[in-house]
C-alpha positions in Angstrom: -89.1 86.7 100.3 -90.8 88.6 97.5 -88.1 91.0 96.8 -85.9 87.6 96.9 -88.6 86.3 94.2 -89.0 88.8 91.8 -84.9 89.0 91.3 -85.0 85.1 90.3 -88.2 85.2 88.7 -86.5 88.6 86.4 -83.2 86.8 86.0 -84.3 83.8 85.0 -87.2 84.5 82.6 -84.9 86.5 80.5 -82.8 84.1 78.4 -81.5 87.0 76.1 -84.6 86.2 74.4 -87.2 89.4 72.7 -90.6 89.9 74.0 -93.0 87.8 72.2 -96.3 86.0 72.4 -96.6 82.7 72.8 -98.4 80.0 70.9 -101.8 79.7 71.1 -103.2 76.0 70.2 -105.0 77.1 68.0 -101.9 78.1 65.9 -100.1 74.8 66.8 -102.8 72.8 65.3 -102.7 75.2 62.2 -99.2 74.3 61.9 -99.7 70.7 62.5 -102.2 70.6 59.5 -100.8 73.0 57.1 -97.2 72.1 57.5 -95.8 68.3 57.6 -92.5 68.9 58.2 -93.0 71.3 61.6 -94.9 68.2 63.6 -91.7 67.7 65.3 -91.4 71.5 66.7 -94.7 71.3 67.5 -94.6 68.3 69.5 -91.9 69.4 71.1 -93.7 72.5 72.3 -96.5 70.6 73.8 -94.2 68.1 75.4 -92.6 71.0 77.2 -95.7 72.1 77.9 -97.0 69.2 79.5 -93.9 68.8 81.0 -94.4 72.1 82.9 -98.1 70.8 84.1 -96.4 67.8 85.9 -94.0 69.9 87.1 -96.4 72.0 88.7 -98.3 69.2 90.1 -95.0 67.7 91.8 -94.8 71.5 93.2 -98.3 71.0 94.5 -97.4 67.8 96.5 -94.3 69.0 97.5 -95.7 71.9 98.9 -98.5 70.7 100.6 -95.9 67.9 102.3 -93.7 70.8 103.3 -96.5 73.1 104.9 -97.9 69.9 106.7 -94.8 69.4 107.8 -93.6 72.6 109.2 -96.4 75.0 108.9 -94.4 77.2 106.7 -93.8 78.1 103.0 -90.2 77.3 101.8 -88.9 80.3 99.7 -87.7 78.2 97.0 -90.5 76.3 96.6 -92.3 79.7 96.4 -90.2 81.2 93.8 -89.9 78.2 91.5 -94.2 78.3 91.5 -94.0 82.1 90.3 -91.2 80.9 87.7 -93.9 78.2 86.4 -97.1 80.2 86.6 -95.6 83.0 84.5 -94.4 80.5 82.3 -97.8 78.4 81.8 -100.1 82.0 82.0 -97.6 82.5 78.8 -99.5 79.4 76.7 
């Protein structure tokens, strides 16, 4: 299962995109002060943002359900949590 994992966590985290660092808050609400006309990309990054919190709290009750259900961890499930955590540890 990890091996599984780390080949969809590496394929999909790519997006043809550099390396960089993402966003702290602090910088968003720089932006959001110093610079009118960006509100709209920065919203948009903390929509995603929060959109990826209730994402992982669906995760959570999904997996709980599953586990109490069957004892075991669904691989998918499993993967799709390592996608998300890599992606929020990002912010």
């Amino acid at each position: 299962m990890q091996e599984y994992c780390f080949y969809i966590q590496y394929s999909a985290m790519n997006y043809g995109l550099p390396q960089f660092q993402a966003v702290t808050k602090d910088e968003l609400r720089l932006v959001w002060s110093e610079q009118p006309d960006m509100r709209r990309l920065v919203l948009e990054i903390e929509r995603y943002r929060r959109l990826l919190a209730e994402a992982d709290r669906l995760y959570q009750a999904t997996h709980e359900a599953w586990r109490k259900e069957t004892g075991s961890n669904l691989t998918a499930l499993h993967c799709m949590k390592l996608l998300m955590s890599g992606e929020r540890n990002r912010a």
